[in-house]
C-alpha positions in Angstrom: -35.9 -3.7 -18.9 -33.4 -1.6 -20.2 -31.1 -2.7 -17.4 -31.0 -6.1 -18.7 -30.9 -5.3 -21.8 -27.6 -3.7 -21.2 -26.4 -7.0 -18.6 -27.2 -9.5 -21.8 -25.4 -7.0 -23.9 -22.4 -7.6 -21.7 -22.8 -11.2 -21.7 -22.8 -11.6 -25.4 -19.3 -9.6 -25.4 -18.1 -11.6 -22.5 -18.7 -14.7 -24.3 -17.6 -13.8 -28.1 -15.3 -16.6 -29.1 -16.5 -18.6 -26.0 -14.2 -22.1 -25.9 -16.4 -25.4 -24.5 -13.3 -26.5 -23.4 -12.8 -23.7 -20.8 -11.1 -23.2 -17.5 -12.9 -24.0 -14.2 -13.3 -20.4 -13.5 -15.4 -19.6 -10.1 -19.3 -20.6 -10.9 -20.2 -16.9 -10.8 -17.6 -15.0 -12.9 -20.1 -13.8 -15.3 -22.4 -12.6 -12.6 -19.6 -10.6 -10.5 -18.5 -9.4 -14.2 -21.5 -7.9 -14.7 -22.3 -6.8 -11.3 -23.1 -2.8 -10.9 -20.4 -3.1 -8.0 -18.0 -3.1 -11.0 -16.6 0.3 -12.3 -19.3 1.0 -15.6 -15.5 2.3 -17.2 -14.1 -1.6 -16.4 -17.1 -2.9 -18.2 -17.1 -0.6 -20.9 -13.7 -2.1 -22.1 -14.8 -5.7 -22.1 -15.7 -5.7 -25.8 -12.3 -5.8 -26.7 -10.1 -6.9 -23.5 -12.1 -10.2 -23.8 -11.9 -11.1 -19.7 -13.6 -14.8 -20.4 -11.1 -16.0 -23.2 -8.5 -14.6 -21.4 -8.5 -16.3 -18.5 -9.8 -19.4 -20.3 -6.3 -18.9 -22.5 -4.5 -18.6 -19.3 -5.8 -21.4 -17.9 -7.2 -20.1 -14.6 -9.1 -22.0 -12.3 -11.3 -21.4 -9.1 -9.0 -21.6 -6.0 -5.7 -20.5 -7.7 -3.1 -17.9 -6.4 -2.7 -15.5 -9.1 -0.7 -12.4 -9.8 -1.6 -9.1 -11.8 1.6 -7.1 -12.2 1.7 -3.8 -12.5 -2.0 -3.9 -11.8 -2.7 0.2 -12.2 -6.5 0.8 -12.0 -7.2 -2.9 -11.4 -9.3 -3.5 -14.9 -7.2 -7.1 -14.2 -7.1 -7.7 -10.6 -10.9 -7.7 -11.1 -11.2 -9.7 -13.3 -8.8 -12.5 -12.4 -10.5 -11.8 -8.5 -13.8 -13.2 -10.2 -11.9 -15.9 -12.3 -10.5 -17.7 -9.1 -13.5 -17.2 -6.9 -13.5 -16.8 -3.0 -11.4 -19.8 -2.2 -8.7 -18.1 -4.7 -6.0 -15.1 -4.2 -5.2 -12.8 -5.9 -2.2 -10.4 -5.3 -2.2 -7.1 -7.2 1.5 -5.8 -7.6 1.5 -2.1 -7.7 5.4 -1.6 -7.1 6.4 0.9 -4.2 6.2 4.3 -6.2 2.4 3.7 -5.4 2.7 4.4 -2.1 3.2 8.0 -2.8 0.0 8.8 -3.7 -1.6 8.9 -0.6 0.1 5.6 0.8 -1.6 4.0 -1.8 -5.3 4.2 -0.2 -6.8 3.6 -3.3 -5.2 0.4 -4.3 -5.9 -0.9 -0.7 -9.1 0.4 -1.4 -9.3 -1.8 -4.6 -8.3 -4.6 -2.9 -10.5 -4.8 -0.2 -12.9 -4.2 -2.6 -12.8 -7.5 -3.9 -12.7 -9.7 -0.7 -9.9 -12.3 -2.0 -7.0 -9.8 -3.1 -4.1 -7.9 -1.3 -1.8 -4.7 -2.6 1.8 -5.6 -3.0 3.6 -2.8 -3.0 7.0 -4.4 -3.6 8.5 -5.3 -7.0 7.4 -9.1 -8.6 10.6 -10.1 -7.1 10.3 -9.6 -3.6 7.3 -11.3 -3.5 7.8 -14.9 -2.6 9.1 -17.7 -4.9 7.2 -20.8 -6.5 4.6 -19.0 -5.0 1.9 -18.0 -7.9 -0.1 -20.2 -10.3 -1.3 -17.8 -12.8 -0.2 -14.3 -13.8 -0.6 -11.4 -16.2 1.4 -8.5 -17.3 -0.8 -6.2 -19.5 0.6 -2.9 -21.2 3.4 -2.4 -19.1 6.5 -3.8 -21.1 6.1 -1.6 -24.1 8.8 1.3 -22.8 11.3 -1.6 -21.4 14.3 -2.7 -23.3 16.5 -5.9 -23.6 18.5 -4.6 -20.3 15.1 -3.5 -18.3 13.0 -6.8 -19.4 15.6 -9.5 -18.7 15.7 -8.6 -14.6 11.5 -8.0 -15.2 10.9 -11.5 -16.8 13.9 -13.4 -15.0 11.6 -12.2 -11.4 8.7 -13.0 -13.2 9.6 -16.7 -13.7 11.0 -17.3 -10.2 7.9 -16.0 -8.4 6.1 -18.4 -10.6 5.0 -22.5 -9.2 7.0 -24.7 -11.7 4.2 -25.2 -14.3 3.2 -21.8 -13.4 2.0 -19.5 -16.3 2.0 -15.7 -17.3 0.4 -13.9 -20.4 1.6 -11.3 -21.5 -0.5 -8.4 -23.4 0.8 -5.6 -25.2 0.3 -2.9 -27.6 2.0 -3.8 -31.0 4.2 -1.9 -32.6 6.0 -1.7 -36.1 9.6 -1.2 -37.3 10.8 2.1 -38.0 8.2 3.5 -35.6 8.3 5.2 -32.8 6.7 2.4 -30.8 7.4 3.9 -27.0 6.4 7.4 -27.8 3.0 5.7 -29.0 2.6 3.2 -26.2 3.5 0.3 -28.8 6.1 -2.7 -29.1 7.5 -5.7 -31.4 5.9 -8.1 -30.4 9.2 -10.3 -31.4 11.3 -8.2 -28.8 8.6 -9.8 -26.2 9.4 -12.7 -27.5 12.8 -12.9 -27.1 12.4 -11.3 -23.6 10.2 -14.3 -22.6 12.7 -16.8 -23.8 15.8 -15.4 -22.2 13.9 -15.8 -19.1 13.9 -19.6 -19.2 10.0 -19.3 -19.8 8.5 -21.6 -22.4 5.7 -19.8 -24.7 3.1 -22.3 -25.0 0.1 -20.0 -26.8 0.2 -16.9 -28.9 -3.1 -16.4 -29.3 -4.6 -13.8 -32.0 -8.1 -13.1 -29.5 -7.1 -9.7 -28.7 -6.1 -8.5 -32.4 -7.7 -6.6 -35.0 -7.9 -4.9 -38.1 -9.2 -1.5 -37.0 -5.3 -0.7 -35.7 -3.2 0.8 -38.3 0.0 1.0 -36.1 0.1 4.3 -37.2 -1.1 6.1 -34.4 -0.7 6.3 -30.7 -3.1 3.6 -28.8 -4.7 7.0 -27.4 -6.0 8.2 -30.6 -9.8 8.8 -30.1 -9.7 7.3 -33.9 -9.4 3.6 -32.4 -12.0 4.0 -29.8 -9.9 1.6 -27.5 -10.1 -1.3 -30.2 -6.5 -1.4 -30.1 -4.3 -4.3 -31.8 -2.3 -6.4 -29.1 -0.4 -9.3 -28.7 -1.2 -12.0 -26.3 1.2 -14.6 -25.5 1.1 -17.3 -22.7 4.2 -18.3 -21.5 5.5 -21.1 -18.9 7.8 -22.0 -16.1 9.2 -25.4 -16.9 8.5 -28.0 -14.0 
């Protein structure tokens, strides 16, 4: 009982904000969501990462090839490997400093673990072009600047199919701040970063913001309890 308790618990946060006009995500996203095979830690931050909308924003649908860059414990990569479903691919870019932790066994590890992903240990840009339909970069741009992110995002759009998308998720900052030192970022230098890449944003959504971030704080104050304020912006290669 108390075990599905917990699983329509889950549900209900999976679903908050649902959109009837969703995605064709694989048939059983929710189920492999909230399958016990899934790290209790991944699930635990569903609440406020909102993995349904997300991928319903992004526009991902069973069978695609999709790419989670700088993928780090794989909180995305799992959830984009349920989103596209076993006839779907997902690559999880980990970058080649990885592989010095143990020749990265544990993001092979990962994904085998999933049965439709691979670890890419190579930047976005040796990975081949016009090759990915969907991708996301979550929480890794907020210690880049103007000279870092225009190579990032310029390699980000070429690995992209034309009509290809990315979102793009990070922690927001404020001026004045010291936004890097807290994990943070204006969300207008994204912005910009996007645009100089020839990328044309076609969403910024407000799912993944709230009013219990003061901006004051690092995002690893126990005070926010992971309900951290963050920009979400969806952003395509023109055809």
């Amino acid at each position: 009982m108390k075990q599905l308790i917990r699983k329509t618990g889950l549900a209900a946060c999976l679903l908050l904000g649902f959109n009837t006009a969703s995605a064709d995500m694989a048939p059983d996203f929710m189920d492999r969501m909230m399958s016990d095979a899934r790290p209790e830690a991944d699930r635990a931050r569903d609440g406020s990462r909102r993995p349904y909308q997300v991928m319903n924003t992004l526009g991902v649908d069973a069978g695609m090839t999709v790419m989670d860059i700088g993928s780090g414990g794989g909180w995305y990569a799992w959830v984009m490997s349920a989103a596209v479903g076993p006839e779907g691919h997902v690559v999880a870019q980990f970058g080649p400093r990885a592989l010095q932790r143990n020749n990265g066994q544990a993001q092979r590890d990962l994904a085998d673990s999933l049965g439709n992903a691979e670890a890419f240990f190579g930047e976005v840009g040796e990975y081949p072009a016009n090759s990915i339909d969907r991708a996301i970069t979550a929480l890794n741009i907020h210690h880049y600047n103007a000279e870092r992110a225009a190579p990032y995002f310029r390699d980000i759009a070429n690995v992209l199919k034309p009509g290809g998308m990315v979102a793009v998720i990070d922690h927001i900052g404020m001026e004045g701040m010291e936004n890097g030192m807290m994990h943070r970022m204006l969300k207008s230098d994204a912005v910009a970063w996007i645009r100089d890449a020839g990328l044309e944003i076609v969403t910024d959504s407000e799912l993944l913001r709230t009013n219990a971030d003061d901006h004051q704080r690092s995002i690893s104050d126990p005070i926010y309890g992971r309900d951290v304020d963050r920009f979400f912006i969806v952003a395509r290669k023109p055809n």
